[in-house]
ZASE-448547 format. One record per residue (C-alpha): x negated, y, z negated; residue in three letters; residue number from 0. Coordinates in Angstrom, 1 decimal, decimal comma. Layout:
% ZASE-448547
> x/y/z/residu/num
> X/Y/Z/ala/NUM $
...
//
This chain:
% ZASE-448547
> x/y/z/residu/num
> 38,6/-119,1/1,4/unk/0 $
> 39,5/-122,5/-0,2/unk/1 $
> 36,9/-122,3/-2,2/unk/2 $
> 37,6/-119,0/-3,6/unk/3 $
> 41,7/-120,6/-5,0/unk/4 $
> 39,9/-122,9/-7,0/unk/5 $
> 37,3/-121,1/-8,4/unk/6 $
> 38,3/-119,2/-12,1/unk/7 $
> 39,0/-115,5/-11,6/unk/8 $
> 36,3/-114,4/-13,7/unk/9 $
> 34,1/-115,3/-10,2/unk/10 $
> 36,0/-113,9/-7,9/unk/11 $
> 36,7/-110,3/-9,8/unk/12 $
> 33,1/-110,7/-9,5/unk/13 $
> 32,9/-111,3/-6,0/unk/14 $
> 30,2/-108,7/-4,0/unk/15 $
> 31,8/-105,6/-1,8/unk/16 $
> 29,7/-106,9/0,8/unk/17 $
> 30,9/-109,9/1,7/unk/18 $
> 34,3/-108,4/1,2/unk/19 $
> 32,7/-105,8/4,0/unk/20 $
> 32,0/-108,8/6,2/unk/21 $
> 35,3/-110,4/6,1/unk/22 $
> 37,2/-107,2/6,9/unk/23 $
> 35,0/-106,3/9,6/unk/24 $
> 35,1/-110,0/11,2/unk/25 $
> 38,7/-110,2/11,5/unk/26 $
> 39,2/-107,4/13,9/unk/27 $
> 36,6/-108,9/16,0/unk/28 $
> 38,4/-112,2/16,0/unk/29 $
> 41,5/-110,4/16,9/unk/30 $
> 39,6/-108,3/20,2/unk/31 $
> 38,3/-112,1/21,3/unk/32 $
> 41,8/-113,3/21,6/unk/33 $
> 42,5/-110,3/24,3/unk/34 $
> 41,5/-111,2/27,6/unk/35 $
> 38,1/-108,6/29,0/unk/36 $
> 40,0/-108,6/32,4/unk/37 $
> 43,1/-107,0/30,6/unk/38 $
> 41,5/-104,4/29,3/unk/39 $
> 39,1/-103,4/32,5/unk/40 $
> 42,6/-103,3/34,4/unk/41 $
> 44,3/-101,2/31,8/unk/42 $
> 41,9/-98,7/31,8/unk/43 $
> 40,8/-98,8/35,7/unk/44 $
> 44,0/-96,9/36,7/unk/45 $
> 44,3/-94,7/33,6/unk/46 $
> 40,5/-93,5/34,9/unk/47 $
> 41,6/-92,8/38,0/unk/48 $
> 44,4/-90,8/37,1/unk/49 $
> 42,8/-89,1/34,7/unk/50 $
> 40,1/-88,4/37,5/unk/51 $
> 43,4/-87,6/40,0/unk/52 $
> 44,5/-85,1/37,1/unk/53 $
> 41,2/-83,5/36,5/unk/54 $
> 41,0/-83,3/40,3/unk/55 $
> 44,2/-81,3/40,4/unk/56 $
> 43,5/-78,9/37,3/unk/57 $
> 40,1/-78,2/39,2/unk/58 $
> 41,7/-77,2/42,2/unk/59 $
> 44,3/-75,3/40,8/unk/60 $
> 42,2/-73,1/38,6/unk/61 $
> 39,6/-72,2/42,1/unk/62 $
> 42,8/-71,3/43,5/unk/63 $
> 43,8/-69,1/40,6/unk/64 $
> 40,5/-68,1/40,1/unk/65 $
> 40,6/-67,3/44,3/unk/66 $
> 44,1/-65,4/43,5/unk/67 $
> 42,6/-63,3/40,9/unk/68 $
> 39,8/-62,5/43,1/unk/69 $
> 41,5/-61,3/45,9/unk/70 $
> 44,2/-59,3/43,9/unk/71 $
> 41,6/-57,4/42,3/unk/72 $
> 39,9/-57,0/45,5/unk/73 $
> 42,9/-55,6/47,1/unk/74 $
> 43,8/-53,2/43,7/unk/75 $
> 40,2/-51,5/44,4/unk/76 $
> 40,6/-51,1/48,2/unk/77 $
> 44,4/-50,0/47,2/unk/78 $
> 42,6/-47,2/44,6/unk/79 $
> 39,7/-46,2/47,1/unk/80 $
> 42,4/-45,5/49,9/unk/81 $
> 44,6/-43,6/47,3/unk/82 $
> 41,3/-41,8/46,6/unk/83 $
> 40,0/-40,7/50,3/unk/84 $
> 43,9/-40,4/51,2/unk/85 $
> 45,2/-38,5/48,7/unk/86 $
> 43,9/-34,8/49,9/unk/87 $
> 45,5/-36,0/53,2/unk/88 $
> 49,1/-35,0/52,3/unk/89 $
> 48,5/-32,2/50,3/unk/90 $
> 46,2/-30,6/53,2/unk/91 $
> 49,2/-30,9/55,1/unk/92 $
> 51,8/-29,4/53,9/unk/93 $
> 49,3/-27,0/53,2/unk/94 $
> 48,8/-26,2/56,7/unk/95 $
> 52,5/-26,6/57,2/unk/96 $
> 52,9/-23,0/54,8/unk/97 $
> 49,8/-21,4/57,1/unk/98 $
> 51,8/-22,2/60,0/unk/99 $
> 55,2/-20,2/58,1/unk/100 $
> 52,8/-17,2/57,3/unk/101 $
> 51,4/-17,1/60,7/unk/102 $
> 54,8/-17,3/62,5/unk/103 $
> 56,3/-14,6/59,9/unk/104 $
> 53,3/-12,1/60,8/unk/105 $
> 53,8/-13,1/65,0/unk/106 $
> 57,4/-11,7/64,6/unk/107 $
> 56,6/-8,4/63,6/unk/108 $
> 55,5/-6,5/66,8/unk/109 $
> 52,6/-4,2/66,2/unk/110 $
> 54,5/-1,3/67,2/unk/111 $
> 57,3/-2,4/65,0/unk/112 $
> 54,9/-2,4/62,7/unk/113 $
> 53,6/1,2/62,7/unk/114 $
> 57,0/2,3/62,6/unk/115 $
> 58,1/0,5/59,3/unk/116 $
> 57,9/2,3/56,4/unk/117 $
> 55,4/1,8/53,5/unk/118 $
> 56,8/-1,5/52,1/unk/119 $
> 57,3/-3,2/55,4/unk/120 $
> 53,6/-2,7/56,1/unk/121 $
> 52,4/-3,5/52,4/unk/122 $
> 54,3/-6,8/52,7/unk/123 $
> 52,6/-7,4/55,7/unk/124 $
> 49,4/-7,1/54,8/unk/125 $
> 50,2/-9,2/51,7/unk/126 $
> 51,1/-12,0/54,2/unk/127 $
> 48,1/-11,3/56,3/unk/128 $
> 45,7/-11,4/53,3/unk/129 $
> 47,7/-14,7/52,3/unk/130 $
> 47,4/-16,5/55,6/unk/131 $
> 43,1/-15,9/55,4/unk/132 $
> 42,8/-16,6/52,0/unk/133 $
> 44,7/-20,1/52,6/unk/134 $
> 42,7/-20,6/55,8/unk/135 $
> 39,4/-19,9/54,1/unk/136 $
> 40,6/-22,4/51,4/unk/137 $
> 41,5/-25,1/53,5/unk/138 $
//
């Protein structure tokens, strides 16, 4: 570069973008042999291994999420299938409960009460009676 200071400027305006190139890309080099190798291997030995420690973490976090998911929507589809095979269950039952009220309303009038009642007492009856089969045919 000596050189270059005594030379007119006519020469060095002149001066090819290569070597210019060169002497840019030489000086980061220079700068790199300085460092000491053993630095940088020990600089980046822990940052891989807790990056790998990380990465190790995230995986097992998302197969338990992913595990979580799983088993939630597992359970919602048991849950709806129950809800499905069950749900008849309650209404049967307090549909039988209502049979049971006609039946016990019919077993408390006696038969000879019965023939004795007027018109409207025996029409009611029947009413039940025709009720209490129709319920029991649809159950």
């Amino acid at each position: 570069m000596t050189d270059e200071k005594n030379k007119p400027e006519a020469e060095t305006s002149a001066e090819p973008a290569e070597t210019l190139a060169e002497e840019l890309s030489e000086e980061p080099a220079a700068q790199g042999e300085a460092q000491d190798p053993a630095q940088n291997s020990a600089m980046s030995g822990p940052d891989i291994a807790a990056i790998q420690a990380e990465n190790a973490d995230l995986r097992d976090r998302l197969l338990r999420a992913a595990a979580e998911m799983e088993n939630t929507r597992k359970r919602a589809e048991r849950e709806k299938q129950d809800a499905a095979r069950y749900a008849n269950a309650g209404f049967a039952r307090d549909m039988l409960e209502v049979s049971d009220n006609l039946r016990r309303a019919l077993a408390t009038l006696k038969a000879d009460e019965r023939e004795a009642a007027d018109d409207s007492v025996k029409a009611m009856a029947e009413g039940v009676e025709m009720t209490e089969r129709q319920l029991a045919a649809v159950l």
